[in-house]
C-alpha positions as CSV (number, residue, x, y, z in Angstrom):
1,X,-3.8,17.6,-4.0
2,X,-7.0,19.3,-4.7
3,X,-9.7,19.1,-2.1
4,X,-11.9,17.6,-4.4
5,X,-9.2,14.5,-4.6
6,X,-8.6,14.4,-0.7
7,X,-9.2,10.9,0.7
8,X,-12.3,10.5,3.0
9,X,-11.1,12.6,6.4
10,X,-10.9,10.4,9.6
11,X,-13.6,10.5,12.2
12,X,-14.4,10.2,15.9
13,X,-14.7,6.5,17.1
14,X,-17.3,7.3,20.0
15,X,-16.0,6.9,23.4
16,X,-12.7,5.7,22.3
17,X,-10.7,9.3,21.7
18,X,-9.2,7.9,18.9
19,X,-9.7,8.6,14.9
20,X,-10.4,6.1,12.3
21,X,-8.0,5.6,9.2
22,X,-4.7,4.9,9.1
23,X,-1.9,7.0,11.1
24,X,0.1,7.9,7.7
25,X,0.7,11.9,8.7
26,X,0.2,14.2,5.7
27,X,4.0,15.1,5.7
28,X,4.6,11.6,4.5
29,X,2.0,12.2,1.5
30,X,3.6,16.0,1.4
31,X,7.4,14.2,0.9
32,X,5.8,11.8,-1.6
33,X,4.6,15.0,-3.8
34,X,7.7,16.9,-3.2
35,X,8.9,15.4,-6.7
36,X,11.5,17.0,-8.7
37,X,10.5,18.3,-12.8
38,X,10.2,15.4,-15.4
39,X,13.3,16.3,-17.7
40,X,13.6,12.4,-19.7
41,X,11.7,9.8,-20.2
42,X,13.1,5.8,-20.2
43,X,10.7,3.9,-22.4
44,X,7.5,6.3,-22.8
45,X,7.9,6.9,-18.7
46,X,8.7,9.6,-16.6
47,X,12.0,9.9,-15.0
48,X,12.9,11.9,-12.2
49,X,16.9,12.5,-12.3
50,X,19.0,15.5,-13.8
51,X,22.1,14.3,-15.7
52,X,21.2,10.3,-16.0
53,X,21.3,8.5,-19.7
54,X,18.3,6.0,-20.5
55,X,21.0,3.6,-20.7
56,X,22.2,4.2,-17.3
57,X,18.3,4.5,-15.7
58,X,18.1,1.3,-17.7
59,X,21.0,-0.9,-16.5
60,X,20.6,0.7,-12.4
61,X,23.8,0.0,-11.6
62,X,25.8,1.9,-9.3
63,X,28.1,3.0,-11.5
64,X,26.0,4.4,-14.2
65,X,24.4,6.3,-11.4
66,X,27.4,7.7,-10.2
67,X,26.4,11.2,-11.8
68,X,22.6,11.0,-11.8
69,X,20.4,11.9,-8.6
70,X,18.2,8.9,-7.5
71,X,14.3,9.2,-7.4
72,X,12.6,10.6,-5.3
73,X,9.7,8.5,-5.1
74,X,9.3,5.2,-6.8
75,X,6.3,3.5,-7.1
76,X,3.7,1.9,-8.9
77,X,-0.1,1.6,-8.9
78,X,-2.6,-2.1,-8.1
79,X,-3.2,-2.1,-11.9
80,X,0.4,-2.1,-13.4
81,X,1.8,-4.4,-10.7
82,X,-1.0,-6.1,-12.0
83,X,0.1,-5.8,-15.8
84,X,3.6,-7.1,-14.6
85,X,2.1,-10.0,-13.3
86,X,0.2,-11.2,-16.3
87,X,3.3,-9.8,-18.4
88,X,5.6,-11.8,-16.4
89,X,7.6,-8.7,-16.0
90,X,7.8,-8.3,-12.1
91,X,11.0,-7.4,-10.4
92,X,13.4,-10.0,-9.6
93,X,15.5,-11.5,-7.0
94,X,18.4,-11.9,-9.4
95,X,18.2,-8.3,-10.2
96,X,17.1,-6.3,-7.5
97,X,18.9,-8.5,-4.2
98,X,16.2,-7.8,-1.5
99,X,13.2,-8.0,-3.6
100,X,11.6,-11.2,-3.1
101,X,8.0,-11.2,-4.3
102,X,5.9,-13.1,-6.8
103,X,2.4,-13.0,-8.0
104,X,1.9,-16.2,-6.9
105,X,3.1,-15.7,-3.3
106,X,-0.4,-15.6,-0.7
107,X,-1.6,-12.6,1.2
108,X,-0.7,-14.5,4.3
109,X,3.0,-14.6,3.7
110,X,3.3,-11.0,3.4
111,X,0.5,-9.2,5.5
112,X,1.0,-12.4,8.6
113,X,-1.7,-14.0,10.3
114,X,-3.0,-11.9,12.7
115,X,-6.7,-11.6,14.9
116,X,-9.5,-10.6,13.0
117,X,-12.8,-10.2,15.1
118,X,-15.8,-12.5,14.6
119,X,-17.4,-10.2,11.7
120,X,-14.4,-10.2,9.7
121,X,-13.1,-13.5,10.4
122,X,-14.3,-15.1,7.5
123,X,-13.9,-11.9,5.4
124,X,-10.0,-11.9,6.6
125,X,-9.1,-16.0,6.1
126,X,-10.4,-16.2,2.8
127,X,-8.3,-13.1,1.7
128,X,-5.1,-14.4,3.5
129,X,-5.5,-17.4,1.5
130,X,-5.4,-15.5,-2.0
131,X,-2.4,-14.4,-4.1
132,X,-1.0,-11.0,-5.1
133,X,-2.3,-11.3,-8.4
134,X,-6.0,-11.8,-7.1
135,X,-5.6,-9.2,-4.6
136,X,-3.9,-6.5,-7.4
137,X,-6.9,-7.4,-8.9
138,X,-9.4,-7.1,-6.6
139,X,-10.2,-9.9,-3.8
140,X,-13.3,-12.3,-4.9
141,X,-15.5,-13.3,-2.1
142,X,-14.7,-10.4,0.6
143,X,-16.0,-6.7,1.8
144,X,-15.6,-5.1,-0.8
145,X,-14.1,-2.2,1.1
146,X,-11.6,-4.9,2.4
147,X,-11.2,-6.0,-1.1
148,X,-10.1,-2.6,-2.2
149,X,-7.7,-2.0,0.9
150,X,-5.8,-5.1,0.2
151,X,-5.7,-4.2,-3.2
152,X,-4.1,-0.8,-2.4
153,X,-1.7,-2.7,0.8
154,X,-0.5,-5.3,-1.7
155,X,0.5,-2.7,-4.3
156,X,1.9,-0.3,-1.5
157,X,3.9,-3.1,0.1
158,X,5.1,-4.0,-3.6
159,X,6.3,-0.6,-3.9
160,X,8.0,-0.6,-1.0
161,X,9.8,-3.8,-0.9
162,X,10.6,-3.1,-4.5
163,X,12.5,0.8,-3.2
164,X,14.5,-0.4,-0.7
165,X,15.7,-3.2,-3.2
166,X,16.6,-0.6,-6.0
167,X,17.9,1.7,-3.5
168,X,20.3,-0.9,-2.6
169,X,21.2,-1.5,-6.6
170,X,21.4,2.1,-6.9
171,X,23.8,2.5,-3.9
172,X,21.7,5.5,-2.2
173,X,20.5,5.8,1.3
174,X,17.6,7.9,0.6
175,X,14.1,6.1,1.6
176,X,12.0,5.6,-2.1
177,X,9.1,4.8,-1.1
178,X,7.6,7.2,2.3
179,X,6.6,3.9,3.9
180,X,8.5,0.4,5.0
181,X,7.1,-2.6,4.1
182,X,6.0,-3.3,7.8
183,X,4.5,0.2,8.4
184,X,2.2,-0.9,5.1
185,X,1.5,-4.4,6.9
186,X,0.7,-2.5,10.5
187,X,-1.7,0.3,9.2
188,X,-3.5,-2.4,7.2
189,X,-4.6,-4.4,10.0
190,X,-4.8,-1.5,12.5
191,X,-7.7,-0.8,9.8
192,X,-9.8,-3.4,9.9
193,X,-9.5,-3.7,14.1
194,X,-10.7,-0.1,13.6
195,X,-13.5,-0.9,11.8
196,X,-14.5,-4.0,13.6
197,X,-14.5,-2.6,17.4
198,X,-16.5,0.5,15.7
199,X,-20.8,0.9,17.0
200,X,-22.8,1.2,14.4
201,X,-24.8,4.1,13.9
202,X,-27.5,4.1,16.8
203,X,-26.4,1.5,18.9
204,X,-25.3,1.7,22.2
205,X,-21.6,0.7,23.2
206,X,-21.5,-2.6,25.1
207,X,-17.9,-4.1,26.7
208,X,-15.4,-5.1,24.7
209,X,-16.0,-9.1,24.8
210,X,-19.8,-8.5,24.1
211,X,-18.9,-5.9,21.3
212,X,-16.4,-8.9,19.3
213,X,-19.4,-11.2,19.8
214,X,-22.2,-9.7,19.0
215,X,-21.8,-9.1,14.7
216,X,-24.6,-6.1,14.8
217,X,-22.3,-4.0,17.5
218,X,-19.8,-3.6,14.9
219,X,-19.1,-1.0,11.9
220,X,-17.2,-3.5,10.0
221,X,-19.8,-3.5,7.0
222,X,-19.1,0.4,7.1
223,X,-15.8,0.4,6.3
224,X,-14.9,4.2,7.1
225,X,-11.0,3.0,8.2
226,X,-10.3,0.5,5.5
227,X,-12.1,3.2,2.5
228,X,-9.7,6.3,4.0
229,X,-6.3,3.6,4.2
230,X,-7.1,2.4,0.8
231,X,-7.8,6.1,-0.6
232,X,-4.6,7.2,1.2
233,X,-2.4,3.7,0.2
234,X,-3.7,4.3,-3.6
235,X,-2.8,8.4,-3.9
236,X,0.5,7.2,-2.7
237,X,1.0,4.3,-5.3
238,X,0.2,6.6,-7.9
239,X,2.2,9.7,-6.7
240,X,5.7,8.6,-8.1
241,X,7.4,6.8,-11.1
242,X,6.9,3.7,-12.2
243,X,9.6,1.2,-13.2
244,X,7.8,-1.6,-14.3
């Protein structure tokens, strides 16, 4: 990565000692472009592997895998998820055990209902009340730097639910995707608490209470945590092959 691609870098939250941004360490993203040569291609795609037949990519089953070496990274980006969706080509239950995940499912049930601070709160219940497909496609009605995190969490929990599923089909132990599907759900709402207990540029820090209160204490509007997550989440989507 290029310092001219680098996702914003995290800065000081005054009087806090901590950073903003998410806490994914760069040797996740360095494992994530650690990707071995594209020697085949399965439909127009790239295809990590060394001695696997389309056929055998194609069917994933543990047998015809027996001689090919698994991904390394599999994921895909907001916009094909996306694509699937409207396609009706997502990843199923019936062929990937594990993966159980629909366009149609809402942001609640996979990203929980959790405390949002009084200048999100309405931000944050009108986007737990929307689907994947609205959030793959950008979140009506909302921040619009919280629109584009949950675009990049929604596709980055996809991708995750959807490696440990094939890893399962596949019959390896090796991790798919550099992040669980709850590590994607903690760092998305650790960035927007970030945000929302940030001071604003000029304004003195009050208590805590008086800081969730008062809407003009906060950052929130700002968006420094949820812009560097969602730059990180969407390098990461992008980073590795795409199945779908």
């Amino acid at each position: 990565m290029t310092d001219d691609n680098k996702p914003d870098q995290p800065t000081s939250v005054s009087g806090s000692g901590r950073t903003s941004g998410p806490n994914i360490t760069r040797r996740r993203f360095a494992k994530a472009g650690a990707l071995a040569p594209v020697i085949m291609t399965l439909g127009g795609r790239p295809v990590w592997g060394q001695t696997c037949s389309p056929s055998a990519l194609d069917s994933y089953s543990h047998a015809s895998h027996a001689a090919c070496e698994a991904p390394q990274i599999v994921s895909s980006s907001a916009n094909e998820w996306f694509t699937a969706a409207s396609r009706g080509s997502w990843p199923t239950a019936i062929d990937f055990p594990g993966f159980h995940a629909a366009p149609s499912d809402l942001c609640s049930s996979h990203f929980g209902i959790r405390f949002a601070p009084k200048r999100a709160s309405k931000d944050v219940e009108s986007l737990l009340g929307q689907n994947l497909s609205k959030l793959l496609r950008g979140a009506n009605g909302v921040n619009g730097k919280l629109s584009r995190l949950a675009q990049q969490a929604a596709a980055a929990r996809l991708n995750a639910l959807f490696a440990e599923a094939l890893a399962i089909r596949i019959g390896t132990s090796q991790d798919l995707f550099p992040l669980r599907p709850d590590a994607v759900v903690a760092e998305f709402w650790n960035a927007i608490q970030e945000d929302c207990t940030r001071v604003g540029p000029g304004l003195k820090a009050k208590n805590s209470k008086d800081k969730d209160d008062d809407d003009s204490e906060s950052g929130y509007d700002e968006g420094a945590a949820m812009k560097a997550l969602a730059a990180q989440f969407e390098e990461l989507n992008e980073s590795g092959t795409s199945f779908l």
